[in-house]
MARTORLUM-803011 format. One record per residue (C-alpha): residue in one letter; x, y, z. Coordinates in pm, 1 decimal, m for minus. Layout:
BEGIN
+------+----------+----------+----------+
! donu !        X !        Y !        Z !
+------+----------+----------+----------+
!    a !        X !        Y !        Z !
...
+------+----------+----------+----------+
END
This chain:
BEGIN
+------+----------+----------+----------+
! donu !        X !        Y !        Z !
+------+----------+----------+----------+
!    x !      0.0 !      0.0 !      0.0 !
!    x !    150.7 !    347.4 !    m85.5 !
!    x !    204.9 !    608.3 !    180.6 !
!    x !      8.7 !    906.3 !    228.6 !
!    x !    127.2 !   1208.8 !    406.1 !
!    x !    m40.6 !   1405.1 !    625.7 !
!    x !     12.2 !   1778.2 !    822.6 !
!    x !   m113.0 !   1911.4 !   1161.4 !
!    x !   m299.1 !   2220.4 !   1129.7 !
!    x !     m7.8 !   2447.3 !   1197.8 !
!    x !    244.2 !   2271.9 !    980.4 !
!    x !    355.3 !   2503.6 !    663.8 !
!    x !    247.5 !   2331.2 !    326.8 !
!    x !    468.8 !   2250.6 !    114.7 !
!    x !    354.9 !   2257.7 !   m298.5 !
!    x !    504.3 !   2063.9 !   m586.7 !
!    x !    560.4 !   2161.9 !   m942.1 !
!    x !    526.6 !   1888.8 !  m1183.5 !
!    x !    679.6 !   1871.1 !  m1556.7 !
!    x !    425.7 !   1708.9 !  m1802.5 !
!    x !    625.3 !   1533.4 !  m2099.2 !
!    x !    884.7 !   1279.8 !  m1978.3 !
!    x !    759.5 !   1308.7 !  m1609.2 !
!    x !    388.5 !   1226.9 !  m1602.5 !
!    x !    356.3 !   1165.0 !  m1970.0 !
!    x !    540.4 !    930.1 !  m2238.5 !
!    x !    787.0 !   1088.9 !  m2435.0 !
!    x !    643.3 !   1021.1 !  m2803.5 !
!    x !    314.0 !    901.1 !  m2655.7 !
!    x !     20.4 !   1014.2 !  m2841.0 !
!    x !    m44.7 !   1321.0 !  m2690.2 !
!    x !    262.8 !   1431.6 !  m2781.6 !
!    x !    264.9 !   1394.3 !  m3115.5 !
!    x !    m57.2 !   1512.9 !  m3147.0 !
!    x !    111.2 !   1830.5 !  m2975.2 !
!    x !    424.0 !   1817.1 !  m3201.4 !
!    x !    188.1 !   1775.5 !  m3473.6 !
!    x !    m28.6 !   2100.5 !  m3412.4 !
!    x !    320.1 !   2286.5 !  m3328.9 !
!    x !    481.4 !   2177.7 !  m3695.0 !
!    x !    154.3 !   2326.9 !  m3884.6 !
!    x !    154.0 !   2604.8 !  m3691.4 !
!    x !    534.7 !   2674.7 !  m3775.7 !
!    x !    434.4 !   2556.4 !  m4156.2 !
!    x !    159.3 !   2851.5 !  m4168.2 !
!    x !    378.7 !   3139.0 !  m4056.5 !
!    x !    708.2 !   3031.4 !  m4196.3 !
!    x !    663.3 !   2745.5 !  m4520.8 !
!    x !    915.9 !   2543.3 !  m4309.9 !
!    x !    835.3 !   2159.5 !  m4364.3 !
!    x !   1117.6 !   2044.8 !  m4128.8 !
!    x !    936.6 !   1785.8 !  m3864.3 !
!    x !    997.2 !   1651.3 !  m3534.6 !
!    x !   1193.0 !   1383.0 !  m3477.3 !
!    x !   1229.8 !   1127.7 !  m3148.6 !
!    x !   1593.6 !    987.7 !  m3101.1 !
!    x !   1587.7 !    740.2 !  m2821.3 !
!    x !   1369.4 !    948.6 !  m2566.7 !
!    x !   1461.2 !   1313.8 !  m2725.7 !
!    x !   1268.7 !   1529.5 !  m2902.8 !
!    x !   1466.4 !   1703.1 !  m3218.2 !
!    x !   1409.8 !   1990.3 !  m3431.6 !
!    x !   1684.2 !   1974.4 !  m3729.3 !
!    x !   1979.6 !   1926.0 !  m3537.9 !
!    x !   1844.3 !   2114.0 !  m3193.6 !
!    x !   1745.0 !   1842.6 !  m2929.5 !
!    x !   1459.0 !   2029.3 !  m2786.8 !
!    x !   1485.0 !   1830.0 !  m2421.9 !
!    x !   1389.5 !   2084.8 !  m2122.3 !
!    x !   1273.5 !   2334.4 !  m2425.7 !
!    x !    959.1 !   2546.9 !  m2393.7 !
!    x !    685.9 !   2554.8 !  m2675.1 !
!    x !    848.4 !   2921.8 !  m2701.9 !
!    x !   1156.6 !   2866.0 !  m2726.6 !
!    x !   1119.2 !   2534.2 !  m2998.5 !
!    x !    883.9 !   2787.5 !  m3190.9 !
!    x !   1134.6 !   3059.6 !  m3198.0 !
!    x !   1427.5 !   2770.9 !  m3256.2 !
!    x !   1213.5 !   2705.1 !  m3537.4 !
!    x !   1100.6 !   3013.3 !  m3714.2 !
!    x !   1511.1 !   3131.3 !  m3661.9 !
!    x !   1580.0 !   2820.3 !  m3872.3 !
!    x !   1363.2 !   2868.1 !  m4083.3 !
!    x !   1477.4 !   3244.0 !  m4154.1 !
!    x !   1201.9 !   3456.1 !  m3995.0 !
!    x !   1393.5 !   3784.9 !  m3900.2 !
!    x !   1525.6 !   3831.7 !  m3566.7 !
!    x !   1309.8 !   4162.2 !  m3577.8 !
!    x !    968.9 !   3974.7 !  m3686.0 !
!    x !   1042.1 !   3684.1 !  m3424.9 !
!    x !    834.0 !   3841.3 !  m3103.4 !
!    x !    553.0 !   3871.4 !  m3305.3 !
!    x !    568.9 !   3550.2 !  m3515.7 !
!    x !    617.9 !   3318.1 !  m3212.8 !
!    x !    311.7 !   3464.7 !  m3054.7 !
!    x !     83.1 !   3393.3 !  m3334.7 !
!    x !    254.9 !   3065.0 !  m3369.0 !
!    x !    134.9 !   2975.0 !  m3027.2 !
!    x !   m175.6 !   3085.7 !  m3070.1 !
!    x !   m217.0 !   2891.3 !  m3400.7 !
!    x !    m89.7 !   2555.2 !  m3252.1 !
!    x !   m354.0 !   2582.5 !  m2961.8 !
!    x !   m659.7 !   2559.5 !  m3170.1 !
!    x !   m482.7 !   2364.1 !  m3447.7 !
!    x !   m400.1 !   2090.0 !  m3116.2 !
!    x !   m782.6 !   2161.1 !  m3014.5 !
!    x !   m961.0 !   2125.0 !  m3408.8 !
!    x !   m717.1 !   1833.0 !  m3472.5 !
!    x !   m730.7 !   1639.7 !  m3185.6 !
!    x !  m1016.7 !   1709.3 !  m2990.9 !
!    x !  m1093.7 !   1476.3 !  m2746.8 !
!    x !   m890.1 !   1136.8 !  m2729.3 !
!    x !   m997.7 !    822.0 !  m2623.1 !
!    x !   m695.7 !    551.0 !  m2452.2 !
!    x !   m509.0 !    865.2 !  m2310.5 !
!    x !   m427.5 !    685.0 !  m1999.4 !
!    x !   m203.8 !    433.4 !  m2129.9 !
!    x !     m9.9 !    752.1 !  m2242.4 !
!    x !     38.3 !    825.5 !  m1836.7 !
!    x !    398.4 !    720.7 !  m1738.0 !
!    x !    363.3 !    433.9 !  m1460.5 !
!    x !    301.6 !    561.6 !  m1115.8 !
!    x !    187.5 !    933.7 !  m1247.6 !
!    x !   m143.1 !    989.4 !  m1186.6 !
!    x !   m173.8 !    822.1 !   m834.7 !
!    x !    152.9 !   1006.4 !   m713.5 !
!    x !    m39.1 !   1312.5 !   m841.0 !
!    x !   m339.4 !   1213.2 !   m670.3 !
!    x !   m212.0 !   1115.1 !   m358.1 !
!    x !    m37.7 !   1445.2 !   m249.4 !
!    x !   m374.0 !   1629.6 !   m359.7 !
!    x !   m550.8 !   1410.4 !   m150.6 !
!    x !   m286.4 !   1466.6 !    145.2 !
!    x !   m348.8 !   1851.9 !    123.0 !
!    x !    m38.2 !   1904.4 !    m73.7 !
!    x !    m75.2 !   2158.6 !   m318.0 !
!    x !     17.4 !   2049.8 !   m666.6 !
!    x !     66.6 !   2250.5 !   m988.3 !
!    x !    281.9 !   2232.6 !  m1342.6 !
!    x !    602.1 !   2355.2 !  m1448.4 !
!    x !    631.1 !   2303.6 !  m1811.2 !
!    x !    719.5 !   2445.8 !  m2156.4 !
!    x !    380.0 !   2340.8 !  m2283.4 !
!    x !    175.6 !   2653.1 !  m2367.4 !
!    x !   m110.5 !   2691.2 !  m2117.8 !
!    x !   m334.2 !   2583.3 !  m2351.1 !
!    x !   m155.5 !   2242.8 !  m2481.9 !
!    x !   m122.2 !   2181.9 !  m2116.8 !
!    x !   m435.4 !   2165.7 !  m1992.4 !
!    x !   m565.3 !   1929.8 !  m2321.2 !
!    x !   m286.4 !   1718.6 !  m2184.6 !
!    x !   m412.5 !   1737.1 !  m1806.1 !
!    x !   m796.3 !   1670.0 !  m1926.5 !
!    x !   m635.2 !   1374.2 !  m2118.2 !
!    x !   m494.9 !   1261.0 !  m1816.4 !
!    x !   m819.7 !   1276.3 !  m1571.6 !
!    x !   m621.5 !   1493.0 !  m1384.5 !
!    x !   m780.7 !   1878.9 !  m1470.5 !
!    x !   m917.3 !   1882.2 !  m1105.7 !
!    x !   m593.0 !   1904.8 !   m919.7 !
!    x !   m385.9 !   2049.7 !  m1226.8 !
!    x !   m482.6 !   2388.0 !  m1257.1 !
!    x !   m216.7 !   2629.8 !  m1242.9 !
!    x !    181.1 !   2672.2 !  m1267.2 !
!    x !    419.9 !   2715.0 !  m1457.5 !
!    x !    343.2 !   2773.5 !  m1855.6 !
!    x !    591.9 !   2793.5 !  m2195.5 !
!    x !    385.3 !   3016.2 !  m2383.3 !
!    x !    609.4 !   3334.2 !  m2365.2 !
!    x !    913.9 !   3186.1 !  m2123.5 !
!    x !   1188.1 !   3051.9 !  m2334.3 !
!    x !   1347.4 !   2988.9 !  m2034.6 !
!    x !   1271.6 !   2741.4 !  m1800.7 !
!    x !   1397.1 !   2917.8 !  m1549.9 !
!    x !   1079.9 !   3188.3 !  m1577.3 !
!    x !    843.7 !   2888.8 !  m1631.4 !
!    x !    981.3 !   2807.8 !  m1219.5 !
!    x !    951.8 !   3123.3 !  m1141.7 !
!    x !    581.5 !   3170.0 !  m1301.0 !
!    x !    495.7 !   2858.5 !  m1089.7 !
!    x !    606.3 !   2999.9 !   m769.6 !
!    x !    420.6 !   3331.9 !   m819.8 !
!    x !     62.4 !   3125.6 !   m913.3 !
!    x !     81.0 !   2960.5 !   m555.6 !
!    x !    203.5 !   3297.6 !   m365.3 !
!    x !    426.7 !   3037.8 !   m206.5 !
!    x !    787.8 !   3106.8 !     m1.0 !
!    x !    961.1 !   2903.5 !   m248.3 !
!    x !   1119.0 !   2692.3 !    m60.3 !
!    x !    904.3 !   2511.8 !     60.0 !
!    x !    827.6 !   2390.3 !   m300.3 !
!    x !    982.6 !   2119.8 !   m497.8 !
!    x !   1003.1 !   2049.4 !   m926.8 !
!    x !    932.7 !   1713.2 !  m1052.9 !
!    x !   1094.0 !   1688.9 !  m1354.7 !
!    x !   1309.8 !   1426.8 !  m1599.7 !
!    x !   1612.4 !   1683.1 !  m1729.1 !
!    x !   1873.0 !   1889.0 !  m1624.3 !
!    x !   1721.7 !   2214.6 !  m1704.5 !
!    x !   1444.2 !   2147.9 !  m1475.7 !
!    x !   1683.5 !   2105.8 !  m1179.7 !
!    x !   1891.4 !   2396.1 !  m1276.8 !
!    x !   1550.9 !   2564.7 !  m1302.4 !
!    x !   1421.2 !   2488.8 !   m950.0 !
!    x !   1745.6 !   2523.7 !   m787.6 !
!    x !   1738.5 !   2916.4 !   m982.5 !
!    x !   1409.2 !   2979.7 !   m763.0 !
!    x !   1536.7 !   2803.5 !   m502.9 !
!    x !   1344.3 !   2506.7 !   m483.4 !
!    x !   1455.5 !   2126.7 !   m474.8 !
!    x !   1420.0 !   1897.1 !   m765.6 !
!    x !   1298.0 !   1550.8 !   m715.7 !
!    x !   1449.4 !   1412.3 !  m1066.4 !
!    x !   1289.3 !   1101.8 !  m1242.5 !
!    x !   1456.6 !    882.8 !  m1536.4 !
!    x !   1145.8 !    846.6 !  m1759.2 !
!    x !   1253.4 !   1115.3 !  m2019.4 !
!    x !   1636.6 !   1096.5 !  m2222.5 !
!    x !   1806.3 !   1153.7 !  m1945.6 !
!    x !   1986.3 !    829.3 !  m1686.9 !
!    x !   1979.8 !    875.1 !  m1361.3 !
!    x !   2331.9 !    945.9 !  m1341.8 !
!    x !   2294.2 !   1220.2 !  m1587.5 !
!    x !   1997.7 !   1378.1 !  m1339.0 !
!    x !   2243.7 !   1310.8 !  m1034.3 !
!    x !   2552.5 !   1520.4 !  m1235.0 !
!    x !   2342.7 !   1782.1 !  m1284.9 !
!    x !   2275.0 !   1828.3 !   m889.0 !
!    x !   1931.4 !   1663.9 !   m872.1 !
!    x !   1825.1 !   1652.3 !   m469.4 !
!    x !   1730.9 !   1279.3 !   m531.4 !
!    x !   1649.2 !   1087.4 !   m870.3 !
!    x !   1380.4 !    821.9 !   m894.6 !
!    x !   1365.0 !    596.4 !  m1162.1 !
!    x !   1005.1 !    653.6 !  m1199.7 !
!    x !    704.2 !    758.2 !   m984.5 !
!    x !    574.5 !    373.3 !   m937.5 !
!    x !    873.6 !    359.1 !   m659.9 !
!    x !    701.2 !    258.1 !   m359.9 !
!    x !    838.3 !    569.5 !   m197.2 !
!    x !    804.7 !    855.2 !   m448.4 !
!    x !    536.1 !   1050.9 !   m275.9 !
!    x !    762.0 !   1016.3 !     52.0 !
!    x !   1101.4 !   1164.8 !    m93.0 !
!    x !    849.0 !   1436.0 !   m313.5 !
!    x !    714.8 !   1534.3 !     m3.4 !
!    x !   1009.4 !   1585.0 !    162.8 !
!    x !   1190.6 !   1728.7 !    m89.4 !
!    x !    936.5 !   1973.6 !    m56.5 !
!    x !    948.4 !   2036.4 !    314.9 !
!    x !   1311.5 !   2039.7 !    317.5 !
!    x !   1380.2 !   1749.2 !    505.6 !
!    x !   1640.6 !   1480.1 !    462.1 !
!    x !   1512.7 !   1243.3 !    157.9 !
!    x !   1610.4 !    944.6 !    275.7 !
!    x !   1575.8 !    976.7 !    641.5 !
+------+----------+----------+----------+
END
């Protein structure tokens, strides 16, 4: 039986910041490429490029740019700078990019049925389980707000997922933190990322939060441990992931 935590009344509450693709969801699952999909007409309409997405191993490539720990902002601007957009017309190209891919994801897609076989083992309940422990939980990730919250319906989870961290203007993920902190007027640390590469631990540790690591995206678990990870699960079906996520949020020893 998995653990549940729970706080005394006067106990300060932590929160928890989860990344969606790679973390809770399948890298190449469907929902992804239906997301890649809407993101290469979108680039298509505003630019002609027909350059596609491409999955090496558990990476996501653009051309030669491997977009791991990109935002949809910053791939979109990648993009549109490949394909030759001037650096002048970029601000305004990206935006209506993003825009575009949203209802292209929504008219394309719609509403999919099987999405929870596109839920990395162990996701949903971890998710779940510190909602139901009074644990506020949230997103950091480059998804657009928009993309994300398809993918969080998807997921059954668009009653505890509803606010975070977002990559529709951040190229950086180091504003998408930052953006997350802000939406639950939190001390930030007493907040923790969940996330599967190195730029969401240097991301977390920029806002000062920990970063509970897991090796369900590209990256090994010795890669997330070089790049200063507070702990690294393999996944979130570990027995004891909502333990060391709740910790790592409270800023106690993980593996007391």
């Amino acid at each position: 039986m998995r653990p549940v935590v729970m706080y005394a009344d006067d106990d300060p509450r932590p929160f928890v910041l989860f990344d969606l693709d790679g973390t809770l969801i399948r890298p190449g699952s469907g929902m992804q490429r239906a997301h890649m999909t809407a993101m290469e007409r979108a680039i298509r309409e505003i630019s002609g490029s027909a350059e596609k997405f491409r999955y090496r191993g558990g990476d996501l490539y653009y051309a030669h740019i491997n977009l791991s720990g990109f935002t949809d902002a910053g791939t979109i601007e990648a993009a549109l700078t490949i394909a030759g957009v001037p650096r002048s017309e970029l601000p305004a190209a990206r935006a209506t990019a993003v825009a575009r891919m949203g209802r292209n994801l929504m008219t394309d897609a719609g509403t999919r049925a099987g999405a929870a076989g596109d839920a990395l083992p162990g996701a949903v309940h971890t998710v779940r389980s510190l909602a139901g422990a009074g644990v506020p939980v949230g997103l950091s990730t480059g998804n657009a707000r928009d993309v994300a919250m398809w993918k969080v319906a998807q997921l059954g989870l668009a009653d505890v997922l509803r606010t975070g961290g977002f990559g529709d203007t951040a190229c950086d993920r180091d504003a998408v933190v930052a953006q997350g902190v802000t939406a639950f007027d939190a001390v930030a640390e007493s907040g923790v990322v969940v996330g599967d590469t190195p730029k969401d631990i240097s991301a977390a540790h920029a806002s000062g939060l920990r970063c509970i690591a897991v090796a369900t995206g590209g990256a090994s678990v010795e890669t997330l441990r070089l790049a200063g990870a507070d702990d690294v699960l393999t996944d979130l079906d570990q027995p004891d992931a909502v333990r060391v996520i709740t910790a790592g949020a409270r800023g106690y020893p993980l593996h007391a």
